[in-house]
C-alpha positions as CSV (number, residue, x, y, z in Angstrom):
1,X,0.0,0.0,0.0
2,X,1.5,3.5,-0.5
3,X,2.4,5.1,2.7
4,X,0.7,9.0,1.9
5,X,1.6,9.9,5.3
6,X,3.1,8.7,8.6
7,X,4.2,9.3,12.0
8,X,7.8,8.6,12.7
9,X,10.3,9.2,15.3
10,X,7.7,12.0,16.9
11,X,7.8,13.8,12.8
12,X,5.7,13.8,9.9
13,X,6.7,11.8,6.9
14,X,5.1,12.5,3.4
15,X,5.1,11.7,0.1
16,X,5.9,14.5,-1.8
17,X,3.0,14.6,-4.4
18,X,4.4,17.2,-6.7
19,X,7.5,15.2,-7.4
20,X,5.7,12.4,-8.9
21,X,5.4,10.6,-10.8
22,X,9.2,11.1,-12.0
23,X,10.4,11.1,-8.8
24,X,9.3,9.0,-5.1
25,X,10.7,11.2,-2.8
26,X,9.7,11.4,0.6
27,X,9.4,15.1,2.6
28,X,9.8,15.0,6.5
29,X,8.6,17.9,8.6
30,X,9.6,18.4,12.0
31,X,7.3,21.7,12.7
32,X,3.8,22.3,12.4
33,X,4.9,25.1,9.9
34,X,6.6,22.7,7.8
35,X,3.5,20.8,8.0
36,X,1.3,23.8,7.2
37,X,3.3,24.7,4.5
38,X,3.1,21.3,2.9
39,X,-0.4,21.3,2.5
40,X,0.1,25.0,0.9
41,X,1.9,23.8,-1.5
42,X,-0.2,20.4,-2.6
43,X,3.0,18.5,-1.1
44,X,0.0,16.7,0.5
45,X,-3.1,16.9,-1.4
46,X,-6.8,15.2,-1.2
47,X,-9.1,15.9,1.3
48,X,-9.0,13.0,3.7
49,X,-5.2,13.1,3.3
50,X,-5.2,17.2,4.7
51,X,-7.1,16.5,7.0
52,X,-4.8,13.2,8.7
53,X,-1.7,16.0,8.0
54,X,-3.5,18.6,10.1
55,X,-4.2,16.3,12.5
56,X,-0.5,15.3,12.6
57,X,0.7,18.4,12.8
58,X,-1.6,20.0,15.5
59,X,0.4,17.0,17.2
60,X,3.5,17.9,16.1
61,X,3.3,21.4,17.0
62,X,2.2,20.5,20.5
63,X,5.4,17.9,21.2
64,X,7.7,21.5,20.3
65,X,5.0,23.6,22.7
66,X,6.0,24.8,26.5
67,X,4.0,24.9,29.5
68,X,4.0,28.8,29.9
69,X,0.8,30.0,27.1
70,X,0.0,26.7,26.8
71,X,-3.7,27.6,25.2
72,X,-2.3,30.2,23.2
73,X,0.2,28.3,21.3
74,X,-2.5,25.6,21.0
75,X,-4.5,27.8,19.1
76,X,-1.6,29.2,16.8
77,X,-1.0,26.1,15.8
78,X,-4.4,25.3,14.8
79,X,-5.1,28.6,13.2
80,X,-1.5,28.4,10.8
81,X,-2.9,24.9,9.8
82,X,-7.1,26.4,9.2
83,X,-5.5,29.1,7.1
84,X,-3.6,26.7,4.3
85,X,-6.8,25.8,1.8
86,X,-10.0,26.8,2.6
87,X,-12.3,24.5,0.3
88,X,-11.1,21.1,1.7
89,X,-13.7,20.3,4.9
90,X,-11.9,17.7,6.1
91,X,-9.0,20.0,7.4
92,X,-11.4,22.2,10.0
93,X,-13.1,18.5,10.8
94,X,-9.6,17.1,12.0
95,X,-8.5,20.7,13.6
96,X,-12.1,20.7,15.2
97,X,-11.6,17.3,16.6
98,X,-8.2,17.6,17.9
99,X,-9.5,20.8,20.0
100,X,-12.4,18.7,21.4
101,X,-9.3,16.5,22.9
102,X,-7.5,18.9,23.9
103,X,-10.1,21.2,25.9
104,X,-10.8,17.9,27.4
105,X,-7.5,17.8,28.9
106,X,-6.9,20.2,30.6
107,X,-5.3,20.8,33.9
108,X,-3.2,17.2,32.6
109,X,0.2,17.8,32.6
110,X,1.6,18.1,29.5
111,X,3.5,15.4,29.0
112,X,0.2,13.5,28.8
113,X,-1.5,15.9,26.4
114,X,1.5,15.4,24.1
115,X,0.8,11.6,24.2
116,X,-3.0,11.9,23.9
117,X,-2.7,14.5,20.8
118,X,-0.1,12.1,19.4
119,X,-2.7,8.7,19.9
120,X,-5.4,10.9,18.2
121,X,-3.7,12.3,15.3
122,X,-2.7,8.0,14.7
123,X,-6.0,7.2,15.1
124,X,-7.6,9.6,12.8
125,X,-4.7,8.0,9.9
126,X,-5.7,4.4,11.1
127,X,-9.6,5.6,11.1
128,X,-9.3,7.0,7.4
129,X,-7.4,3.8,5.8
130,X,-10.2,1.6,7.3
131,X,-12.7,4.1,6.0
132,X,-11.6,4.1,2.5
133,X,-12.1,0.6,2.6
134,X,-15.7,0.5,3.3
135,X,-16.4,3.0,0.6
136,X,-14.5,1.2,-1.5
137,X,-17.2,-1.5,-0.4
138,X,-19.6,-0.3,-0.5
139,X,-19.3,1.4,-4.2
140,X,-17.7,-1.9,-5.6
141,X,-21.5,-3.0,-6.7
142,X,-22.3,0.3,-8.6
143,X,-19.4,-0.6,-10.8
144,X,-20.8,-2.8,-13.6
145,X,-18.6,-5.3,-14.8
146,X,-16.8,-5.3,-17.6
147,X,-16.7,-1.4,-17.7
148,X,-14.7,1.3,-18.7
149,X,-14.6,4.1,-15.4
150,X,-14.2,7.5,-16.1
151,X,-12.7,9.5,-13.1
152,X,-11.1,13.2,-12.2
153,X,-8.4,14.2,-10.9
154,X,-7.1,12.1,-7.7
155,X,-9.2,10.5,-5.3
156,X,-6.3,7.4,-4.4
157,X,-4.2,6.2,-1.9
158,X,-1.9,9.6,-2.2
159,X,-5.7,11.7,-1.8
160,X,-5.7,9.7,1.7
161,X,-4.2,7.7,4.5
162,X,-4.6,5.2,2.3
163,X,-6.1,3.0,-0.3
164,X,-8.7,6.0,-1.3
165,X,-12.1,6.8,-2.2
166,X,-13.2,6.9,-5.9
167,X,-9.8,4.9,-6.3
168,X,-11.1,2.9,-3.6
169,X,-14.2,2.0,-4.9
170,X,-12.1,0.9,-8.6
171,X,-10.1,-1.4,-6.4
172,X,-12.9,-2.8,-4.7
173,X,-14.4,-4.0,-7.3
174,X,-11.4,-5.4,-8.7
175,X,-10.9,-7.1,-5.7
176,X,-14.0,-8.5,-6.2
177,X,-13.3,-10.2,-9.4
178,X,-14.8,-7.3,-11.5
179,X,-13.3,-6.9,-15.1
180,X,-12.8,-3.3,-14.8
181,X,-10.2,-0.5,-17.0
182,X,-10.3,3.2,-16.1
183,X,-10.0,6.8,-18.3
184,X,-8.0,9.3,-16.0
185,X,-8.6,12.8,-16.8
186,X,-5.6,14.5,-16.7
187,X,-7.0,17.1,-14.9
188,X,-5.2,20.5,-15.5
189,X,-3.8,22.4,-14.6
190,X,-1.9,21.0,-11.8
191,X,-1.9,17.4,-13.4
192,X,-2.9,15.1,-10.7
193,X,-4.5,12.6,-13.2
194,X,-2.1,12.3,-15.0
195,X,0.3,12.2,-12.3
196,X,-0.9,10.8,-9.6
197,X,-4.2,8.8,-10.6
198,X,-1.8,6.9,-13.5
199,X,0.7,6.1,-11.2
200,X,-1.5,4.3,-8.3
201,X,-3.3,2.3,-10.6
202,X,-0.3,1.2,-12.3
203,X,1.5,0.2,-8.8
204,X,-2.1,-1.5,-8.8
205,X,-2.0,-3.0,-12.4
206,X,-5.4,-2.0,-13.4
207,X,-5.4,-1.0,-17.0
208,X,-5.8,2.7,-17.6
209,X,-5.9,5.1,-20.5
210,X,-4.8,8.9,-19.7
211,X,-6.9,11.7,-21.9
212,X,-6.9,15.1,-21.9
213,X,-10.2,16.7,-20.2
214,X,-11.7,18.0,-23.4
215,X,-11.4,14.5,-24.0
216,X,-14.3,13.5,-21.6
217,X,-17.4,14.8,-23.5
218,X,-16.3,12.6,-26.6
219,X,-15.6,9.0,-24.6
220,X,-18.8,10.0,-22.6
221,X,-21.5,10.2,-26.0
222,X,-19.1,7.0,-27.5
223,X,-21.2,4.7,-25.2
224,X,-17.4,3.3,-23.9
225,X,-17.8,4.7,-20.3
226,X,-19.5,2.6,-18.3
227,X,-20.0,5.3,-15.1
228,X,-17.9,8.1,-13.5
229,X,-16.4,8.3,-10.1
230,X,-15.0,11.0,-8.6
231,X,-14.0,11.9,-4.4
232,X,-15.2,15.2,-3.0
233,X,-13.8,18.1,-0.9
234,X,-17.0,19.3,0.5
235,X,-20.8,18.1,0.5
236,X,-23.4,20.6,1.3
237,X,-26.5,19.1,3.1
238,X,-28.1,19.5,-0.3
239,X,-25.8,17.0,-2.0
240,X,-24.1,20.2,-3.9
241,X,-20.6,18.7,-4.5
242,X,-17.1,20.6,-4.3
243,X,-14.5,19.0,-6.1
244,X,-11.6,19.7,-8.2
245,X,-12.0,22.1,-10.7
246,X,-14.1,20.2,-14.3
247,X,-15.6,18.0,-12.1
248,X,-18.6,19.8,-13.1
249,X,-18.4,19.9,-16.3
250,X,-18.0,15.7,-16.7
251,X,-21.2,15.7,-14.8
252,X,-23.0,17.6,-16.9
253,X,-22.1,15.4,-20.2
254,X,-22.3,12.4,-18.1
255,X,-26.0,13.3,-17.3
256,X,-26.4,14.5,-21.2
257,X,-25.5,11.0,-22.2
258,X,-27.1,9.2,-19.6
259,X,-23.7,7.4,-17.5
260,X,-24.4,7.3,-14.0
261,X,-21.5,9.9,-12.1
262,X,-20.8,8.3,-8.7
263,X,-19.0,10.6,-5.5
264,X,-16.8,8.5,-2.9
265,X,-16.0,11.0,0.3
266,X,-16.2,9.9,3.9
267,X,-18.9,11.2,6.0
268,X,-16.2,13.7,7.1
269,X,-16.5,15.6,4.1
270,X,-20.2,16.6,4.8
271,X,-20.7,20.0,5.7
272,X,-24.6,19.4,6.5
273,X,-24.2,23.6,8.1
274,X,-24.5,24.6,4.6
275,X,-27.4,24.7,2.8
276,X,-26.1,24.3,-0.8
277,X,-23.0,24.5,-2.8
278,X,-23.4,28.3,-3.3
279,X,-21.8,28.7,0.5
280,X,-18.8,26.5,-0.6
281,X,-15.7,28.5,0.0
282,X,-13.8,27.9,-3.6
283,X,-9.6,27.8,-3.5
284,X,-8.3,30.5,-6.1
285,X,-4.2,29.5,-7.1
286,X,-1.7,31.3,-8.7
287,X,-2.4,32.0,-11.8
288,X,1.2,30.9,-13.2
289,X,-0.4,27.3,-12.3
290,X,-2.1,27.9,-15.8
291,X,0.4,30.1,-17.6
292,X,3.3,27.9,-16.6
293,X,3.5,23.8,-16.8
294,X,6.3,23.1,-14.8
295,X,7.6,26.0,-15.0
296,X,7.7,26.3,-18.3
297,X,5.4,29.5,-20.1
298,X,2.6,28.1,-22.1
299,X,1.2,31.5,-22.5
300,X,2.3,34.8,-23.4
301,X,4.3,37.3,-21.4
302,X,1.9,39.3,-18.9
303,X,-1.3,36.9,-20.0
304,X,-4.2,37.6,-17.3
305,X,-5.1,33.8,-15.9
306,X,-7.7,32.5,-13.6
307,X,-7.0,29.4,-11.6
308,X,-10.2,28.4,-9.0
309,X,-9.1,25.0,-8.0
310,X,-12.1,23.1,-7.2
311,X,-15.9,24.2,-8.7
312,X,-19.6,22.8,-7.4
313,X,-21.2,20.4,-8.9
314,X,-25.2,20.7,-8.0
315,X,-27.0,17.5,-7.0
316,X,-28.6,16.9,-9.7
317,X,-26.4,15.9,-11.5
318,X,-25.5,13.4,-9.2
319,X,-26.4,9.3,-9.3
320,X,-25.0,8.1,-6.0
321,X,-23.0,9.3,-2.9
322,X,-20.9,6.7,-1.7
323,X,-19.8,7.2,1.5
324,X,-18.4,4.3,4.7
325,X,-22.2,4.4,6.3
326,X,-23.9,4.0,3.2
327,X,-24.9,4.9,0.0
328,X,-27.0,8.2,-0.4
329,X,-29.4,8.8,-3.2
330,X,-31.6,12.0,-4.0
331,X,-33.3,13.3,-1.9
332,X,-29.7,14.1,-0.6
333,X,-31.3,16.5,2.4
334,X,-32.4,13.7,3.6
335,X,-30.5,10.6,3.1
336,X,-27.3,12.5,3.9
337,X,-28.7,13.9,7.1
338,X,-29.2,10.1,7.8
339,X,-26.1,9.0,7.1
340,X,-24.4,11.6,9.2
341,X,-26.6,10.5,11.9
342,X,-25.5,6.9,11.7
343,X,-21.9,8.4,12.4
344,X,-23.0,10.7,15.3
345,X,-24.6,7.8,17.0
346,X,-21.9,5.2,16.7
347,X,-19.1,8.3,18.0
């Protein structure tokens, strides 16, 4: 299994996502800044995965804190790690739950809070990798055999702790003896189907065609693609869908030609406090993301550029959400809410 992110020897080891897949190179951070600035970056990138590296280093940055202005460093740390990308949920879901510990703790000495921090920010990695593997579950019987799976951008093992969740779901079902191939958009403009989606499933030897994302519409009216998954950065209580930027445009065609377009997220990535997708904070990027391909000019001198990096796709356009408590279908207001429930009950 590809090791995303781990604890060890009291630092944060990672992958480093933008040197692949030329390069497997591994970044250690021993500071919650180095953390921070590692998800700024897209050194670690994928929602789950953000949130498992805030988590870590909310931990990290406590090990380095001292007793005098305990609460105040405490909440520097978690404020420098809120502030890296504001569209992925699962960040302020792994900050919110490491504060719950640690307002429950105090008056311990610190020694222990350092070791309780440290236990949570494991669990929440070991939590995630078990996860992915019950969406993965649960979405293996959407997948029809014999099919062709359209997905976007990077929803793997390297999107999480492990394993993954649209990725997941594609290995599920070829776990369970499903004949299936896959069509990665390459996902522009930072790449990461083409870089990182091709890569796991090759690791994974599950065949799979690269194409551009202008490319989708055409494979989508062939009749070739059998359905589409994708992962997810937020959900709104409506089932309005934040993910990486042209996920809403393959819905759209996929609706147009009648292929069913599947979401994989853990319950995490609900945000049931918003009503729709129109509250969804959206990332904007440098623009030399778009005028510059590793670092190379694509456009001309002084070009104006936009970059959002994720967009919203609206319910409706949406067959299933897949998530480790079940499977959600429209109305989403509802069977998400329930969902959610199932979580809050069982924690």
């Amino acid at each position: 299994m590809i090791e995303t992110i781990q604890w060890i020897d009291n630092r944060v080891v990672m992958i480093d996502q933008t040197r692949l897949p030329v390069e497997e190179k591994y970044v250690t951070c021993r500071t919650y800044e180095e953390v921070a600035a590692a998800i700024r970056d897209m050194t670690i990138r994928g929602a789950p995965a953000i949130g498992v590296a805030a988590a870590m280093g909310v931990a990290l940055g406590m090990l380095h804190a001292s007793e005098a202005g305990l609460d105040a460093q405490f909440a520097a740390i978690c404020d420098t790690l809120a502030k890296t990308r504001p569209t992925a949920v699962n960040l302020f879901w792994a900050l919110e739950r490491m504060k719950r510990l640690y307002d429950s703790l105090r008056g311990q000495p610190l020694a222990t809070i350092r070791r309780r921090l440290i236990e949570e920010a494991l669990r929440v990695r070991e939590e995630d990798i078990e996860i992915c593997r019950t969406i993965g579950r649960n979405g293996a019987v959407l997948i029809p055999d014999h099919a062709t799976v359209l997905t976007h951008c990077n929803a793997g093992a390297l999107a999480t702790a492990g394993y993954g969740t649209a990725l997941g779901v594609i290995r599920a079902a070829v776990e369970a003896g499903k004949q299936v191939d896959v069509f990665a958009d390459e996902t522009r403009p930072f790449l990461q189907g083409a870089r990182l989606t091709v890569w796991e499933l090759q690791q994974d030897g599950i065949p799979t065609t690269l194409i551009t994302d202008n490319m989708a519409g055409h494979f989508l009216k062939s009749g070739r693609i059998g359905c589409v998954v994708v992962g997810a950065d937020r959900i709104a209580a409506n089932g309005d869908v934040a993910n990486k930027i042209g996920t809403y445009s393959v819905a759209v065609l996929a609706k147009e030609n009648g292929v069913p377009f599947f979401v994989a997220a853990p319950v995490s990535t609900l945000d049931l406090s918003l009503a729709s997708g129109d509250a969804i904070p959206i990332e904007e990027r440098a623009p030399a993301e778009v005028t510059h391909v590793f670092g190379q000019q694509v456009a001309p001198a002084g070009a104006t550029a936009a970059n959002p990096a994720f967009d919203v796709t609206p319910a409706r356009y949406i067959s299933a959400i897949i998530t480790e408590n079940g499977v959600a279908r429209a109305p989403y207001a509802e069977s998400l809410a329930r969902l959610a429930n199932r979580s809050a009950m069982v924690s």
